[in-house]
C-alpha positions in Angstrom: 11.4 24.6 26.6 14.7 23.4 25.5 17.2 26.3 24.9 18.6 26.7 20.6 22.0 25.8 21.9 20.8 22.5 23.3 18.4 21.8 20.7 21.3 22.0 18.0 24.0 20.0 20.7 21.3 17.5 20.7 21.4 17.3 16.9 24.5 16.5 16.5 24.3 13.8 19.2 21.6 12.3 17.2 24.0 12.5 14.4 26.5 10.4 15.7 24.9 8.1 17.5 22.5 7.6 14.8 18.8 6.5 15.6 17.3 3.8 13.4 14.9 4.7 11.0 12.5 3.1 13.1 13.1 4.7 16.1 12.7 8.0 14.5 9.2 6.7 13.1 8.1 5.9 16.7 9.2 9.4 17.7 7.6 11.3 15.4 4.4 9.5 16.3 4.3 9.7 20.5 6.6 12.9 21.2 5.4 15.4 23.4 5.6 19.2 21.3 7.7 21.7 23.2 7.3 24.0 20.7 6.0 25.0 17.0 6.2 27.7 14.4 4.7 28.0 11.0 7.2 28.3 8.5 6.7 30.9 5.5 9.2 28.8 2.5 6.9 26.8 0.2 2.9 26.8 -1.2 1.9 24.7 1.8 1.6 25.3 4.9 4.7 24.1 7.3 4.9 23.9 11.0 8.6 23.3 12.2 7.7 21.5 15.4 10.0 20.9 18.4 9.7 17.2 19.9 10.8 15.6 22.7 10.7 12.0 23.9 11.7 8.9 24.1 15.3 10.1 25.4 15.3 11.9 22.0 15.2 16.1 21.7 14.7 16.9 17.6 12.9 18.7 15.1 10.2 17.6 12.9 8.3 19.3 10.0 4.4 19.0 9.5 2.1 19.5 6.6 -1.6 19.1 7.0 -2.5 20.3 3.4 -5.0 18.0 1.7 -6.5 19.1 -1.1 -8.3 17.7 -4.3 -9.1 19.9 -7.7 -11.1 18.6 -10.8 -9.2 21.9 -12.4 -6.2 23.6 -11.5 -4.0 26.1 -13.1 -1.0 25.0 -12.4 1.1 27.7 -13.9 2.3 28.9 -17.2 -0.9 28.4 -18.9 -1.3 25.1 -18.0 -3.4 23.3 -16.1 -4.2 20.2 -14.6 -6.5 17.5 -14.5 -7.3 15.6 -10.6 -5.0 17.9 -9.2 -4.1 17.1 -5.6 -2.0 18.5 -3.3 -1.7 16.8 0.1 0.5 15.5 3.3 0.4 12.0 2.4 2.6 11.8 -0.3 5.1 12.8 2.0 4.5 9.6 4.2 4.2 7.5 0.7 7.4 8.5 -0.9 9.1 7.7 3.1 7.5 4.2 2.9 8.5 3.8 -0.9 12.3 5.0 -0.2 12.5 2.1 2.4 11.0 -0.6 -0.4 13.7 0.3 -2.9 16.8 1.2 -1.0 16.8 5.0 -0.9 15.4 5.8 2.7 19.4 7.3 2.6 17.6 9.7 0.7 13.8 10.6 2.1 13.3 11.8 5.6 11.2 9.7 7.8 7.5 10.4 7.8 4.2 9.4 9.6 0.6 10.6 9.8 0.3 12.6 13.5 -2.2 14.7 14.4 -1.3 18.1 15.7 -2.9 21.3 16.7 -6.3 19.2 15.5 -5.2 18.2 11.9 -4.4 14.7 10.4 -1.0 15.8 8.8 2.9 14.3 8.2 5.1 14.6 11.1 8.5 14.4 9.0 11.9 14.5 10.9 14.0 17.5 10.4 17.3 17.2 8.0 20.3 17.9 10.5 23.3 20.2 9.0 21.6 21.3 6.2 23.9 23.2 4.3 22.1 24.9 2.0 19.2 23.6 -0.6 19.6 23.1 -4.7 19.0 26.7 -5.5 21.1 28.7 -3.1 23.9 26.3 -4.0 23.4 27.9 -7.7 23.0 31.3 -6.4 26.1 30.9 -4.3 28.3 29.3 -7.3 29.0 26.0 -5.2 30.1 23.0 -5.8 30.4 19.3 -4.7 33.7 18.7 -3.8 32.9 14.7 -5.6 31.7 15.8 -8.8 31.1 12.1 -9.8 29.3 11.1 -6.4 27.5 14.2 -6.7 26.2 13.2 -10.3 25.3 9.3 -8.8 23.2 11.1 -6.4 21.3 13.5 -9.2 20.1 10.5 -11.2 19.3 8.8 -8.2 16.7 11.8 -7.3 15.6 12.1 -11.3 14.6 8.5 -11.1 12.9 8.5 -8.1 10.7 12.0 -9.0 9.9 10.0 -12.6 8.8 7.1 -10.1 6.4 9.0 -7.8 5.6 11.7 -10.8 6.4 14.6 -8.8 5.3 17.7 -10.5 6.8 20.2 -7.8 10.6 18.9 -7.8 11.8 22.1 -7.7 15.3 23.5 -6.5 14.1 24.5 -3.0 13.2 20.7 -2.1 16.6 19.5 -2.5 18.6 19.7 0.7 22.2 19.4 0.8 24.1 18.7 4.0 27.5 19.8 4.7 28.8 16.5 3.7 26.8 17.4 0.4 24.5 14.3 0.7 20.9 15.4 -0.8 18.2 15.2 1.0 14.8 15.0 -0.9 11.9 16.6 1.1 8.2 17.9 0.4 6.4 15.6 -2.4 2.9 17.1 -1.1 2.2 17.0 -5.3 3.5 13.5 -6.4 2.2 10.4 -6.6 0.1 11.4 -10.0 -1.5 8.6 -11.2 -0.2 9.1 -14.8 1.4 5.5 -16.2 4.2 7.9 -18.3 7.6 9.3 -17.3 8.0 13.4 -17.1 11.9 13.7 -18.6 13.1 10.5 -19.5 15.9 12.0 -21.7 17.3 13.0 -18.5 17.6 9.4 -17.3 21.1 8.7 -18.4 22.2 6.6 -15.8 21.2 4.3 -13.5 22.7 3.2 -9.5 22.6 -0.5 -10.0 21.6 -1.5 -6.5 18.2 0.8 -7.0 17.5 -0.6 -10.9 17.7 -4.6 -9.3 15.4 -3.3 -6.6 13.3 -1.6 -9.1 13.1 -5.2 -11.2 12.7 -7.3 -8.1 10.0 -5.2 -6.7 6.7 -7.5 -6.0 3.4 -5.6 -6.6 2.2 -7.0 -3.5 5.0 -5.7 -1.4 3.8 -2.1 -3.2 0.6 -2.7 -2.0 1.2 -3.5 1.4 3.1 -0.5 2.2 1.2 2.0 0.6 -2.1 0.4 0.3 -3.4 3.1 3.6 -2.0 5.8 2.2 -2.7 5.8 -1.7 -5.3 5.4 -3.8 -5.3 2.1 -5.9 -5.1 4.0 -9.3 -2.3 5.7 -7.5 -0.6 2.5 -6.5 -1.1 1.5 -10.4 0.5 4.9 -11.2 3.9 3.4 -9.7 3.4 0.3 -10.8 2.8 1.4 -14.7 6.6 4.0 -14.1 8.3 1.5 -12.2 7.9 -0.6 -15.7 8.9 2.2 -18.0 11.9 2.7 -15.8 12.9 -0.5 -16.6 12.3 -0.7 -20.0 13.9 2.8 -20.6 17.1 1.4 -18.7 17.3 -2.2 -20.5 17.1 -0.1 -23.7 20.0 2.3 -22.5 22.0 -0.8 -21.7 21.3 -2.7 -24.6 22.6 0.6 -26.8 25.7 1.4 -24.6 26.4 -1.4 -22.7 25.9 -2.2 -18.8 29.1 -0.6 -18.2 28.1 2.9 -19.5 24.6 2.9 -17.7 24.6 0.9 -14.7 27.1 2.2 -11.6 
């Protein structure tokens, strides 16, 4: 077993000389465990797994959970209908990132089996400052307030995309070059054709809203066509055009200029 210290210098390594995205999806697959340990932050159940291979030494998270409700109270007094709650949405919203330019920010993750579960094998953020709420608690803040703020809508319009009812503070990772990270979506992918919040969508990146409108439903379906169901699939599908039309209307009000960036 690799020492902490080497685990960490080996991190950093990766860091710089920067593995490709596919590379890190070949590793998470094949690499031997050196070691595990169940993590107690979050409803599901996390192993932060140890991997070597490949010439490559890093950590990856797993989640095996996979679970389907008719009912489920949710919270608050409210419940929900077809609740599900499962690893595969991690894997979707990896393969989704890549289709519309935001794999800068969705960790890499693949279906593995370990310690005899089907699961996600997701590669660990490296120099994780803190996450969303203990940057609140703690009274930080970005040092670019208006890259910080491109990055916000970026994540508000890909949790509208994916319905993700479990975006909460604690799944937002921010490294020390305050990048955010957006990890655990175990409870997206609802099939709902409707947007959560779209009076928070003020603003749009305008490399992600052209990828959004040049976005072929076949290319959807290819790359999540093992992992979702098809009234899933159609879920996206159905948001992806409300995004659209939420944004054209926002542009056609304001002007390009004052939505697009």
């Amino acid at each position: 077993m690799l020492m902490a210290t080497t685990w960490i210098a080996m991190g950093l390594a990766l860091v710089q000389s920067g593995p490709s995205r596919n590379e890190m999806a070949s590793f998470l697959r094949t690499a031997a465990v050196a070691d595990a340990r169940l993590e107690g932050k979050g409803s599901t159940e996390t192993w932060r797994v140890e991997l070597e291979g490949l010439g490559i030494a890093h950590r990856a998270s797993f989640q095996s959970i996979d679970v389907r409700q008719a009912v489920k109270n949710v919270g608050g007094g409210e419940r929900e209908i077809d609740f599900v709650d499962s690893y595969r949405y991690n894997i979707a919203a990896y393969e989704l990132s890549e289709l519309i330019g935001l794999a800068h920010m969705v960790p890499v993750s693949v279906e593995r089996s370990f310690k005899g579960r089907r699961g996600a094998m997701t590669w660990w953020v490296d120099d994780v400052l803190t996450d969303e709420a203990g940057m609140n608690e703690r009274g930080l803040e970005a040092p670019d307030s208006k890259s910080w703020a491109e990055q916000i809508y970026r994540v508000r319009l890909f949790s509208e995309l994916v319905h993700d009812t479990d975006r909460n503070q604690g799944n937002l990772l921010i490294t020390r070059d305050w990048r955010i990270w957006m990890i655990d979506f175990s409870r997206a992918f609802r099939r709902w054709p409707k947007l959560r919040r779209p009076e928070a969508l003020h603003r749009c990146d305008r490399g992600l809203f052209l990828a959004l409108r040049e976005l072929r439903r076949e290319d959807l379906e290819a790359a999540l066509g093992d992992i979702l169901l098809e009234s899933e699939i159609e879920g996206v599908w159905a948001r992806r055009a409300l995004l659209i039309e939420h944004f054209d209307g926002l542009v056609s009000a304001r002007g390009e200029d004052h939505v697009l960036y």
